[in-house]
VEXDREN-2710 file (C-alpha; in Angstrom, 1 decimal):
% VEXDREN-2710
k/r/px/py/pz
1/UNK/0.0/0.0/0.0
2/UNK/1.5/3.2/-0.8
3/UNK/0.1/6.3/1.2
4/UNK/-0.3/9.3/-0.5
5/UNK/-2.8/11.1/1.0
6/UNK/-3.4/13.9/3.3
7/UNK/-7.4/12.4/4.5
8/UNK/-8.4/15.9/4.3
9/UNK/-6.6/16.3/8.1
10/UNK/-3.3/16.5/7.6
11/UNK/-3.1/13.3/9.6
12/UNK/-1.8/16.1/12.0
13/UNK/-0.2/13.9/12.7
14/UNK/0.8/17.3/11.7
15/UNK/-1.7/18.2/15.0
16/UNK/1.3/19.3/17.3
17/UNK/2.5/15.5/18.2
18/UNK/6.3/16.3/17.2
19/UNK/6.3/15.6/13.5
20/UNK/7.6/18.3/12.3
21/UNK/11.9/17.1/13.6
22/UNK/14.0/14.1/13.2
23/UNK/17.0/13.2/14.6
24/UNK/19.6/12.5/12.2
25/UNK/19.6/11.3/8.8
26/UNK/16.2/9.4/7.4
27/UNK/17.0/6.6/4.8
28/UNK/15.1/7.2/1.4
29/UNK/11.4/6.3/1.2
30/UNK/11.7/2.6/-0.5
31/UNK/8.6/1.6/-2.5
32/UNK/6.0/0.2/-1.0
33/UNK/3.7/-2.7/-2.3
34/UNK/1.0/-1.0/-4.1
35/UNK/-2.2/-0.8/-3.4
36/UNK/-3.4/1.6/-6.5
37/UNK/-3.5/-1.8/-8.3
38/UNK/-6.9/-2.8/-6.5
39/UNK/-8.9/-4.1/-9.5
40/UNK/-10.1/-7.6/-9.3
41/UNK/-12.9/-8.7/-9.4
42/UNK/-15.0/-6.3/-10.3
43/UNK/-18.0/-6.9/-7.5
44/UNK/-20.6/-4.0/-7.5
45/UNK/-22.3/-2.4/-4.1
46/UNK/-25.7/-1.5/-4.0
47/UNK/-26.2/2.4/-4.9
48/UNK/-28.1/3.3/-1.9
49/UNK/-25.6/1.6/0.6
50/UNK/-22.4/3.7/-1.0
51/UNK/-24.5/6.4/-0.7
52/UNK/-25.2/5.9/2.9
53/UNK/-21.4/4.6/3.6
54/UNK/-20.4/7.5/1.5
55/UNK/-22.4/10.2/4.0
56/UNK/-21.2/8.6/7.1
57/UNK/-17.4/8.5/6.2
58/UNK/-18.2/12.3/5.7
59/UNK/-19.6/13.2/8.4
60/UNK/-17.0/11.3/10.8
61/UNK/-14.1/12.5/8.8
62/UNK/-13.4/14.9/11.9
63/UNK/-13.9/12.1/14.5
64/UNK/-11.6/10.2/12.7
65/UNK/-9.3/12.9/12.2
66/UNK/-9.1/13.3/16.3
67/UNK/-8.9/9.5/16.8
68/UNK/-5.8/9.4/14.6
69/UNK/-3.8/12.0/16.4
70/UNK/-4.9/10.5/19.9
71/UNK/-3.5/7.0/18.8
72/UNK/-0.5/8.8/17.8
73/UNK/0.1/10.0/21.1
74/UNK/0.1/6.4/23.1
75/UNK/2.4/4.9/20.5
76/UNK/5.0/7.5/21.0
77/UNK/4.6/7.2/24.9
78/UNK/5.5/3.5/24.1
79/UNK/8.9/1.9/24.9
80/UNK/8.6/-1.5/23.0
81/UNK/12.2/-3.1/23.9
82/UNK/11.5/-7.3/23.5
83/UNK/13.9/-8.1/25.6
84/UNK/12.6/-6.5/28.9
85/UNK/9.4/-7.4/27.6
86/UNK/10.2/-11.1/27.4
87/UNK/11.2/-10.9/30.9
88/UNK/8.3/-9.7/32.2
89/UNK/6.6/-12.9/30.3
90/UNK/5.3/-10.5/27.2
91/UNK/5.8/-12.0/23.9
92/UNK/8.4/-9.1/23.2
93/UNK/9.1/-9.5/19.2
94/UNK/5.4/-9.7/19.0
95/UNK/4.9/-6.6/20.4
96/UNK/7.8/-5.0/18.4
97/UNK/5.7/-6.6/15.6
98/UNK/2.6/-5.1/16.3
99/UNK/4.4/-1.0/17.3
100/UNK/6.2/-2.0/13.9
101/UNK/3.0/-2.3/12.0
102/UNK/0.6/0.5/13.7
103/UNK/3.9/3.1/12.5
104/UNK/4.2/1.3/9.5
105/UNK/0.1/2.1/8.5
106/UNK/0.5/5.2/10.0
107/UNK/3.7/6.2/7.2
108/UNK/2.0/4.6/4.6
109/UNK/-1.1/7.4/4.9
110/UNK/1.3/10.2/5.8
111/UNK/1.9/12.8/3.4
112/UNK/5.6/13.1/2.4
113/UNK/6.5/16.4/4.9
114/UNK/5.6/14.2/8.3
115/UNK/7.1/10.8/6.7
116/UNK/10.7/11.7/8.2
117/UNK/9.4/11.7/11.7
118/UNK/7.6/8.5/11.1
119/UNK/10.6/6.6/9.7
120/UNK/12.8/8.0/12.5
121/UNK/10.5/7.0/15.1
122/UNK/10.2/3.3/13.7
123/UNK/14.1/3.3/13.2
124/UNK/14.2/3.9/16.9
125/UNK/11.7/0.9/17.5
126/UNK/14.1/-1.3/15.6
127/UNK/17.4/-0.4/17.5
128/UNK/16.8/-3.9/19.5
129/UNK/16.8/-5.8/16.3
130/UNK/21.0/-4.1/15.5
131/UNK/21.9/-6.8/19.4
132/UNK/23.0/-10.0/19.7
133/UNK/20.0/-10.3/22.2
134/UNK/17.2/-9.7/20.0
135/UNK/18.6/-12.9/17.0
136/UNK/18.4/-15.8/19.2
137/UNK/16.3/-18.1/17.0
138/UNK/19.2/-20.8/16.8
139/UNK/19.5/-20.8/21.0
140/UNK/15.8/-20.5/22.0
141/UNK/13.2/-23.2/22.9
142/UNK/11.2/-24.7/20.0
143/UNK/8.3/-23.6/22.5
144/UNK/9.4/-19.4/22.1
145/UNK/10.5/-20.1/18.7
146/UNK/6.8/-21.1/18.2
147/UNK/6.2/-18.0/19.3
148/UNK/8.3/-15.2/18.0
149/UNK/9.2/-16.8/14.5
150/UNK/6.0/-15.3/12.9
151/UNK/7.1/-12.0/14.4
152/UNK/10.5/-11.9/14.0
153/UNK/9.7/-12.2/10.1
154/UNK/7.2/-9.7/9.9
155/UNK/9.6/-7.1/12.2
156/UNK/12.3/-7.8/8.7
157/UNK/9.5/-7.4/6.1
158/UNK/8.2/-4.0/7.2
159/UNK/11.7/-2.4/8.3
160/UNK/12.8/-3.3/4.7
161/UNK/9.8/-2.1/3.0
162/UNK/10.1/1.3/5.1
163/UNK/14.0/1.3/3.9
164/UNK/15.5/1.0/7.1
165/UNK/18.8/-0.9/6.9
166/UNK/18.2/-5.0/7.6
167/UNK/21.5/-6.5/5.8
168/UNK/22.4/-8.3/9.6
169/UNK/18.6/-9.2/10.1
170/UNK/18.2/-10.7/6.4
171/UNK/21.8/-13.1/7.4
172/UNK/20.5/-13.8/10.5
173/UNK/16.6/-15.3/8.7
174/UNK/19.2/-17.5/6.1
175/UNK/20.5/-18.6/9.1
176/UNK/18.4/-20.1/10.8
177/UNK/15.8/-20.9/7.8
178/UNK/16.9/-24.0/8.9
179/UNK/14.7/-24.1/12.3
180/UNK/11.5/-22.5/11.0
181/UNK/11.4/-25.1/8.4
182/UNK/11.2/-27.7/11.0
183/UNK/8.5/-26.4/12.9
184/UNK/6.5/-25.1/9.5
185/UNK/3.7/-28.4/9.5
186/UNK/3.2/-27.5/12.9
187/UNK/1.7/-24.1/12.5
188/UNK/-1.4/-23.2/11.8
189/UNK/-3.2/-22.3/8.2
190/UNK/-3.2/-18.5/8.2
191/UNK/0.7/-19.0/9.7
192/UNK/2.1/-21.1/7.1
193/UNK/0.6/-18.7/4.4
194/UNK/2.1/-15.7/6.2
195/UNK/5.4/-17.6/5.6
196/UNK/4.9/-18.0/2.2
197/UNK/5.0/-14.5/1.9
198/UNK/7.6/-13.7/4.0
199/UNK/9.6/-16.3/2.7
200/UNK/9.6/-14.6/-1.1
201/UNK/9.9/-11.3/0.3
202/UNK/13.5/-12.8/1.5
203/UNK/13.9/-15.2/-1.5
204/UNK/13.8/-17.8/0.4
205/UNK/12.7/-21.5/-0.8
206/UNK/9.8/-22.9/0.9
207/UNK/10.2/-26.5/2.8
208/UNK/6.6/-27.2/1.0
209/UNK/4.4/-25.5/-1.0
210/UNK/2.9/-22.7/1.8
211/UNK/0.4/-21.1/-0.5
212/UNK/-2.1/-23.2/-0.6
213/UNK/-2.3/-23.6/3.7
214/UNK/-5.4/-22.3/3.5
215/UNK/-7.2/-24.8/1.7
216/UNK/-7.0/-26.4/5.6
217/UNK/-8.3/-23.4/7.4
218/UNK/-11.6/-22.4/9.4
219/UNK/-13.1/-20.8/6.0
220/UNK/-12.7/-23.6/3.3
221/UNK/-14.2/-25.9/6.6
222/UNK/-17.5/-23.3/6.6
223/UNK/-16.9/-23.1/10.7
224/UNK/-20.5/-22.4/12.2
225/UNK/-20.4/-18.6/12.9
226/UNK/-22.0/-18.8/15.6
227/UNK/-20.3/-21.8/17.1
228/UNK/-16.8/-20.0/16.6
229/UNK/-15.0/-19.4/20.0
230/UNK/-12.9/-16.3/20.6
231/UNK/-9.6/-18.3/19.6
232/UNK/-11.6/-19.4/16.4
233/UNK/-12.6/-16.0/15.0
234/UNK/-9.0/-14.6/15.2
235/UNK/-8.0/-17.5/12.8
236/UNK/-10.8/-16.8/10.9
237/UNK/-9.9/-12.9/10.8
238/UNK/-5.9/-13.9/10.0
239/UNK/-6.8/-16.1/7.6
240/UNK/-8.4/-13.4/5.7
241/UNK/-5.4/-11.0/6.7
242/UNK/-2.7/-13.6/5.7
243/UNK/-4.7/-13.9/2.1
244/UNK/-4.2/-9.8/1.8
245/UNK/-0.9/-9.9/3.0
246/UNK/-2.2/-8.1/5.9
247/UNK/-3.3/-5.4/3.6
248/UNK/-0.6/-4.7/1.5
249/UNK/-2.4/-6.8/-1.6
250/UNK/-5.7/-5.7/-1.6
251/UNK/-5.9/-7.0/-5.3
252/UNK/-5.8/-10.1/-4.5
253/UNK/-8.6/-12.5/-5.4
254/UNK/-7.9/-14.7/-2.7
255/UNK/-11.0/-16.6/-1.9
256/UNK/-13.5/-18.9/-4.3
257/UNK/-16.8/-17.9/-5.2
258/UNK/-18.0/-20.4/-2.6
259/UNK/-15.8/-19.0/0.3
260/UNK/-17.3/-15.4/-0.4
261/UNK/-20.6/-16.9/0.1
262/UNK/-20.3/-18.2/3.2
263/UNK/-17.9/-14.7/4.2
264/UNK/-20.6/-12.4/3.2
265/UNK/-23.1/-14.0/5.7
266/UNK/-20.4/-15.1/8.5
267/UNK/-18.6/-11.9/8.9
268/UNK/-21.7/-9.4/9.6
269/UNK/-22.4/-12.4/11.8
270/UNK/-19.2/-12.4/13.5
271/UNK/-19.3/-8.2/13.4
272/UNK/-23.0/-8.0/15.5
273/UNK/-21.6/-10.8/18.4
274/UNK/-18.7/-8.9/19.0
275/UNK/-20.3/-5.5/18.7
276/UNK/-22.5/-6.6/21.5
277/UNK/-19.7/-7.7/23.5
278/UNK/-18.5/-4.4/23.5
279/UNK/-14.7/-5.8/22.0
280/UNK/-13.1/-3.4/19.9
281/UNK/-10.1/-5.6/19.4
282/UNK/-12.1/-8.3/17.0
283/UNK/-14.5/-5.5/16.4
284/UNK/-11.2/-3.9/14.2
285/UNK/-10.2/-7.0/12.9
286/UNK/-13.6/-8.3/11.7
287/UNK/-13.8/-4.2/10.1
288/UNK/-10.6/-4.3/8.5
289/UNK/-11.6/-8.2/7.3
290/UNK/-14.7/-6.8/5.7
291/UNK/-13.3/-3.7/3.7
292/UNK/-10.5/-6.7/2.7
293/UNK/-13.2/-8.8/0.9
294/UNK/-15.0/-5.6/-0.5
295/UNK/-18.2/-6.3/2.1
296/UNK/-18.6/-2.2/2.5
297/UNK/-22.2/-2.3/1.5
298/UNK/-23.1/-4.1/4.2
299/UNK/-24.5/-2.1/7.4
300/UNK/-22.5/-3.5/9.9
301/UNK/-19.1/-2.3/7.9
302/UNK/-20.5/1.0/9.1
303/UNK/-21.5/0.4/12.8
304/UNK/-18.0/-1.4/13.4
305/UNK/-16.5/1.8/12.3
306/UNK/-19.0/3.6/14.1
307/UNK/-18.3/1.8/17.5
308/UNK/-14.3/2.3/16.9
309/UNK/-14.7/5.9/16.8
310/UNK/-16.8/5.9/19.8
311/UNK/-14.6/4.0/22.3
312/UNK/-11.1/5.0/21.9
313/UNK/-10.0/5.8/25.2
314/UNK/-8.9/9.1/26.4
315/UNK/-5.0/8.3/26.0
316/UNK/-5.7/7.6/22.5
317/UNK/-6.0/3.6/22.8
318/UNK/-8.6/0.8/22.7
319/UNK/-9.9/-1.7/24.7
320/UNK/-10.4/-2.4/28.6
321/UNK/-7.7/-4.5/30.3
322/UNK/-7.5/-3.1/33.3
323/UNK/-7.8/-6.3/35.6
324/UNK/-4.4/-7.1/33.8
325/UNK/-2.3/-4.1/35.6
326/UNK/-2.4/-5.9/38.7
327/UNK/0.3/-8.4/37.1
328/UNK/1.8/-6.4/34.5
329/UNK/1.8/-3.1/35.7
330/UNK/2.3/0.0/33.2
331/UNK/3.5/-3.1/31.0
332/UNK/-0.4/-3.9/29.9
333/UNK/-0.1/-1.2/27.9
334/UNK/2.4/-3.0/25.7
335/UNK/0.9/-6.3/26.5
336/UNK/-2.8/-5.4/25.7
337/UNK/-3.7/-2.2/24.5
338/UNK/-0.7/-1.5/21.6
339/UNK/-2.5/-4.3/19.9
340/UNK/-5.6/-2.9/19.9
341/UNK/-4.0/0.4/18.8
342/UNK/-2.7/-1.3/15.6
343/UNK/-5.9/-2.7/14.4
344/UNK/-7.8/0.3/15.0
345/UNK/-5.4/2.2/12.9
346/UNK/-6.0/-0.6/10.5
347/UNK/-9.8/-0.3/10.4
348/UNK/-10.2/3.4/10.2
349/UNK/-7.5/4.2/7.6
350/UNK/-8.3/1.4/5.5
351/UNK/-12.2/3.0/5.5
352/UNK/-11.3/6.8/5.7
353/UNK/-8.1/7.2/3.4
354/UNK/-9.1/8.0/-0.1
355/UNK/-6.5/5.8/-1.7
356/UNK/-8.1/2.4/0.2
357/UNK/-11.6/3.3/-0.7
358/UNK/-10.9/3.9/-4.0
359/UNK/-11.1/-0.1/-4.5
360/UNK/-14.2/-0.8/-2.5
361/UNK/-15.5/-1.8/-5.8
362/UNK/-18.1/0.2/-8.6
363/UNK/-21.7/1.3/-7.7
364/UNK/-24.5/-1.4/-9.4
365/UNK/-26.4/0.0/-11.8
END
């Protein structure tokens, strides 16, 4: 996805959060994967549902506006260092994962005058990854490198595609290649096809053929909505993620016919249990899954959006995890709420920024 535009706000981020300096020199922007591309198929929404999508996007434009400098605010309270996370039993490269990816969303919307800030910010997110610490995956547990593997790839991918310098990082993936091939029938579908992507990104060859892993998965099964546990809808929602390439192909035609079907009536489904459980985590994922598949026409696209807006927190986050503070301390903010953060950012600018909604498909008729 490339960000080009300026969603009518500035992203203020320009809105006095410190965008305007940046220490030292910024790499040049690398190319991103494009998203201008978004093309197939060609699946038509209903006139008078654009219309009414197309009037509320409007008239939350400032909400959303305000939402995106809030968010902007926790993240850059954040220190995300894996390594003091992992000892306070946090999945640390997970969580450098997920700051990685809510900046990463965030650049790719900036307009070019607050990009430097951005970059400089993530480059000092990714000062960890430069330590013999952090590249452990040839002396760690198959258990935690169960765990951080996924991560630990993605962390690579996005530094790269932001430019910022991974020569040691790529050496240390050929290295121990070796290892995550091992454990790669042992992951799950949506896993294994998150793989396949990272593993061309690098070049790498595939122990077996990883794109198909979805063919296994909780969609081409038909899982029973309404039977799905918690667990269960997050594979659903990464499935549809790891199809996407968590956004970043949004021309893919990754599902059949058949698997549409059954998405078009599971994830509105999915979208009104977990907008009366009051969760904005799979709330966000479930929106971002549905503007993914081109479902905007349907209502509850909207009221997910809606309910986002409406419950971000005063510090600019999402979510209520309170009852965790007791045993993480200040740390459930990087244990619980920085993941919410990045799929609300997800959500809202894939539904706000101009370039995104330019693929939500043609008007019928």
């Amino acid at each position: 996805m490339i960000g080009r535009i300026q969603i009518g706000l500035g992203l203020g981020l320009g809105l006095g959060l410190g965008l305007g300096g940046c220490a030292g020199p910024v790499a040049p922007r690398a190319p991103l994967p494009a998203a201008s591309s978004i093309a197939a198929p060609v699946r038509c929404a209903p006139r008078d549902r654009r219309a009414a999508l197309d009037a509320f996007i409007a008239e939350s434009r400032p909400a959303y506006t305000s939402a995106m400098a809030k968010v902007r605010g926790f993240l850059d309270g954040l220190e995300v260092d894996p390594i003091k996370l992992r000892a306070v039993r946090i999945k640390g490269k997970k969580k450098l994962a997920e700051a990685v990816d809510a900046y990463y969303r965030l650049y790719q919307i900036a307009p070019d005058a607050e990009r430097p800030a951005l970059l400089a910010r993530v480059t000092e997110l990714a000062r960890p990854t430069r330590e013999d610490a952090y590249h452990d995956l040839l002396t760690i547990s198959d258990g935690e490198l169960k765990q951080d593997a996924t991560s630990y790839m993605r962390v690579a991918v996005l530094l790269d595609r932001m430019g910022v310098e991974i020569t040691r990082y790529r050496g240390e993936i050929e290295n121990a290649q070796w290892r995550l091939d091992a454990q790669m029938r042992e992951r799950g579908t949506h896993q294994r096809r998150a793989f396949h992507t990272y593993y061309q990104h690098f070049g790498l060859t595939e122990p077996f053929p990883l794109e198909g892993a979805l063919g296994a998965g909780l969609i081409a099964k038909r899982a029973d909505a309404d039977k799905l546990s918690r667990l269960d809808v997050y594979g659903v929602t990464h499935e549809i993620y790891a199809a996407y390439d968590f956004g970043d192909k949004l021309d893919a035609d990754a599902f059949t016919d058949a698997d549409r079907a059954y998405l078009r009536v599971t994830l509105p489904k999915l979208m009104a249990t977990w907008l009366a459980k009051r969760d904005p985590d799979l709330v966000a994922e479930i929106v971002t899954c549905m503007r993914y598949v081109r479902f905007t026409d349907e209502p509850s696209y909207a009221e997910g959006l809606r309910y986002l807006l409406a419950s971000q927190n005063a510090d600019g986050s999402w979510g209520s995890y309170e009852r965790m503070r007791a045993r993480l301390g200040d740390y459930v903010k990087q244990g619980f709420y920085l993941h919410s953060a990045m799929v609300a950012i997800e959500a809202l600018t894939m539904a706000f920024d101009e370039l995104y909604r330019k693929g939500e498909g043609p008007v019928c008729g």
